[in-house]
VOPAGU-2260 file (C-alpha; in pm, 1 decimal, decimal comma):
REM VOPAGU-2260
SITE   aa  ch    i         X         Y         Z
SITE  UNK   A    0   -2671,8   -2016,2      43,2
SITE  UNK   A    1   -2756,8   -1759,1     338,6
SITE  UNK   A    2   -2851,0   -1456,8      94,1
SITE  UNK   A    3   -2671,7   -1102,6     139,0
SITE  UNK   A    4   -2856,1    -905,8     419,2
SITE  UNK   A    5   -3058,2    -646,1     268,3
SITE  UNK   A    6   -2932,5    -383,5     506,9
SITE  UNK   A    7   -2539,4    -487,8     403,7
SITE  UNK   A    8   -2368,6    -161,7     471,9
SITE  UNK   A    9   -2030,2    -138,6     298,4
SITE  UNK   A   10   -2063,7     247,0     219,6
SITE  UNK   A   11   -1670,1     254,6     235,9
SITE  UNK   A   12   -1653,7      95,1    -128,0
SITE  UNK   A   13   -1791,8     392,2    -313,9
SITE  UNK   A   14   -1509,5     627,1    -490,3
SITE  UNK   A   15   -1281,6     312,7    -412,3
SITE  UNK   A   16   -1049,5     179,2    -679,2
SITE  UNK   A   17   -1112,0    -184,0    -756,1
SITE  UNK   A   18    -823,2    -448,8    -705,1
SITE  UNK   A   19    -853,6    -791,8    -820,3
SITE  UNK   A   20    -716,1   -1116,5    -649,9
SITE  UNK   A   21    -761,9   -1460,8    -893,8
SITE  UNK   A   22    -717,0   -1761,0    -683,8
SITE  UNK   A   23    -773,7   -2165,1    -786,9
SITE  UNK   A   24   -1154,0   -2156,4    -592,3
SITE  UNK   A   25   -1211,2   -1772,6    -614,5
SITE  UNK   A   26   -1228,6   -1436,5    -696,2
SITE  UNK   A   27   -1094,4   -1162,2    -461,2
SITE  UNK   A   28   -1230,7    -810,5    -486,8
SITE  UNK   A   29   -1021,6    -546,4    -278,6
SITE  UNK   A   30   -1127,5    -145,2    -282,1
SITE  UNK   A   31    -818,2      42,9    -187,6
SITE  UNK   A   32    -888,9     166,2     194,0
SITE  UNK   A   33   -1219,4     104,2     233,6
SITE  UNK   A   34   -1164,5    -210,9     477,5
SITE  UNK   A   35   -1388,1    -433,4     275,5
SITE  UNK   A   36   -1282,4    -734,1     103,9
SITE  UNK   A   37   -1514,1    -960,4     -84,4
SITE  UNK   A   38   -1439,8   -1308,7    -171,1
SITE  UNK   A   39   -1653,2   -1437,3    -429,2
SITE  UNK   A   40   -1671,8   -1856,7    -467,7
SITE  UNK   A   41   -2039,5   -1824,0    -658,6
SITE  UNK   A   42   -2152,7   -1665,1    -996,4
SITE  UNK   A   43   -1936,1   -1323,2   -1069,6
SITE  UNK   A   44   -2036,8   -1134,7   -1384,2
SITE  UNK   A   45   -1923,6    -843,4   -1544,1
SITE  UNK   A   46   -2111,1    -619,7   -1748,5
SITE  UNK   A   47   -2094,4    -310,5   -1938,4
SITE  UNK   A   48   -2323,2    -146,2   -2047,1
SITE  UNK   A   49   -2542,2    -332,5   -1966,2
SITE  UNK   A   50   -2423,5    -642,5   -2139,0
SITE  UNK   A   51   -2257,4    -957,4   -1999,9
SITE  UNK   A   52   -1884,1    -983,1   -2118,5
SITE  UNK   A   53   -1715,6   -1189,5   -1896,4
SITE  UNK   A   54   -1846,8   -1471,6   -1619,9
SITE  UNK   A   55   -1655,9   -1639,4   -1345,9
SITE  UNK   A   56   -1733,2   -1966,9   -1161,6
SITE  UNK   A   57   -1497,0   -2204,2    -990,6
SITE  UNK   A   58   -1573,6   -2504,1   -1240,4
SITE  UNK   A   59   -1498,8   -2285,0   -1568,1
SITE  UNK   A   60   -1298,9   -2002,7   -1473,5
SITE  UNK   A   61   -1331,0   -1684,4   -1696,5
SITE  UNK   A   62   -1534,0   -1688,6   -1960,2
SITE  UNK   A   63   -1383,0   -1399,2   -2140,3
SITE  UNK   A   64    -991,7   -1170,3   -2068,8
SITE  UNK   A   65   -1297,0    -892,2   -2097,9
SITE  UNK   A   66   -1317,9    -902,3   -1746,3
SITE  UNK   A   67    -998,5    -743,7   -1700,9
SITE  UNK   A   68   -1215,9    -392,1   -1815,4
SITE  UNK   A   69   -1272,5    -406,7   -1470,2
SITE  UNK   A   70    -927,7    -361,8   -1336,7
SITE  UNK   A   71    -848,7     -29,1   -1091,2
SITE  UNK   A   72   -1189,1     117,4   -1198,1
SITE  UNK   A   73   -1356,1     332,7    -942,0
SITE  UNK   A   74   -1651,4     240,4    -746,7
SITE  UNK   A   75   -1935,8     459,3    -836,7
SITE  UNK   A   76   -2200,4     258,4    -555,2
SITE  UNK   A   77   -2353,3     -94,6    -533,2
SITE  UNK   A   78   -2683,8    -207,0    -430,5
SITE  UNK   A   79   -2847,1    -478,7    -282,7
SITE  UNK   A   80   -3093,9    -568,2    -604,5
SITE  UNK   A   81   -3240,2    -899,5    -393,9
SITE  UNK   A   82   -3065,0   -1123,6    -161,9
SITE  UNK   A   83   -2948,4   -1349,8    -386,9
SITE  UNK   A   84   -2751,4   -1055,7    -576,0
SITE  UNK   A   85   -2511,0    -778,2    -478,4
SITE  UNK   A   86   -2407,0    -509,3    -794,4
SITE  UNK   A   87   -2135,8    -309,6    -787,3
SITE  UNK   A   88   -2151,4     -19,2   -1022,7
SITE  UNK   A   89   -1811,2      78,6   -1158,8
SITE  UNK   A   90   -1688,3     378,1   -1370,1
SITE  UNK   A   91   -1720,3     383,4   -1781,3
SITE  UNK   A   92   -2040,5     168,5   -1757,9
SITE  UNK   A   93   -1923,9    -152,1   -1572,3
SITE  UNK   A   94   -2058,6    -330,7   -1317,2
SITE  UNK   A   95   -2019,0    -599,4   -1090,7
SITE  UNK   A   96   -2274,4    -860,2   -1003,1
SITE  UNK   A   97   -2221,7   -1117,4    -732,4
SITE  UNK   A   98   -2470,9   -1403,1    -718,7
SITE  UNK   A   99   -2536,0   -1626,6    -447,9
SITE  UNK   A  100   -2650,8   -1913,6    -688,7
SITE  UNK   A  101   -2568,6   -2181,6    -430,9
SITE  UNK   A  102   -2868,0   -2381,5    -161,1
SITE  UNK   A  103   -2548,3   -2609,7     -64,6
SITE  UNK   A  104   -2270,2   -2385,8      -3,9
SITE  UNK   A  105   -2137,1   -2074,7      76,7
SITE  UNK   A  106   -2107,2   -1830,6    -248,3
SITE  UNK   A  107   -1935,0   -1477,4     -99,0
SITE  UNK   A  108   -1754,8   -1423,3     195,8
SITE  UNK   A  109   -1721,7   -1045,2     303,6
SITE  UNK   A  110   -1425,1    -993,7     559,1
SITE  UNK   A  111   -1384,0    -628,9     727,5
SITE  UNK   A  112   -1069,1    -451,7     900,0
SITE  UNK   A  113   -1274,0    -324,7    1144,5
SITE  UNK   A  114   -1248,8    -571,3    1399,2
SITE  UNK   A  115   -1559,0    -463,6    1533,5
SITE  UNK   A  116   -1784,3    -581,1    1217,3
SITE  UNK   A  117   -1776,5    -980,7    1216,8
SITE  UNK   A  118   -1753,8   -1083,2     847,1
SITE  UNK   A  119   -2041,3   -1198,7     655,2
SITE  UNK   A  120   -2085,6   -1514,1     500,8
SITE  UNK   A  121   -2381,5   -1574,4     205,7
């Protein structure tokens, strides 16, 4: 809905381990002490490779159990490709991409310990 800001700085996610929350409206991606946490309610796809094998929305869930490739890998960096998308390149050849594929409501959600960064909605 908002886009990510194309100056999004969550440097503390690279050489984090991935941790995955599932809940009934979204998708919770934790990196082990970075202080990020980003909750996805939009598009989430995972790819390897290059290759799509697994999508997540709230209507239909996972489309694949491949997603679960994805589980305690290490962040190798991400990147801001546009604002409508935020990719997260994991080890082995995975990656994350977060799509803000809503105009109506609010896709990602992107909540900080650092009480001095106010969290980010898209």
């Amino acid at each position: 809905m908002h886009g990510f800001p194309l100056d999004l700085n969550i440097d503390s996610i690279n050489g984090a381990v991935l941790h995955l929350g599932l809940g009934q409206h979204s998708v919770q991606l934790g990196f082990d002490d970075s202080g990020v946490m980003i909750c996805v309610e939009g598009l989430l796809k995972v790819k390897e490779h290059g290759r799509v094998i697994a999508e997540w929305t709230q209507d239909k869930k996972w489309s694949s159990l491949a997603f679960q490739k994805i589980l305690d890998a290490t962040v190798i960096r991400y990147k801001i490709i546009n604002a409508r998308l935020l990719e997260i390149e994991l080890e082995d050849g995975l990656a994350l991409q977060i799509h803000d594929d809503s105009e109506t409501y609010e896709t990602v959600q992107i909540y900080f310990e650092d009480a001095a960064r106010q969290m980010i909605v898209v």
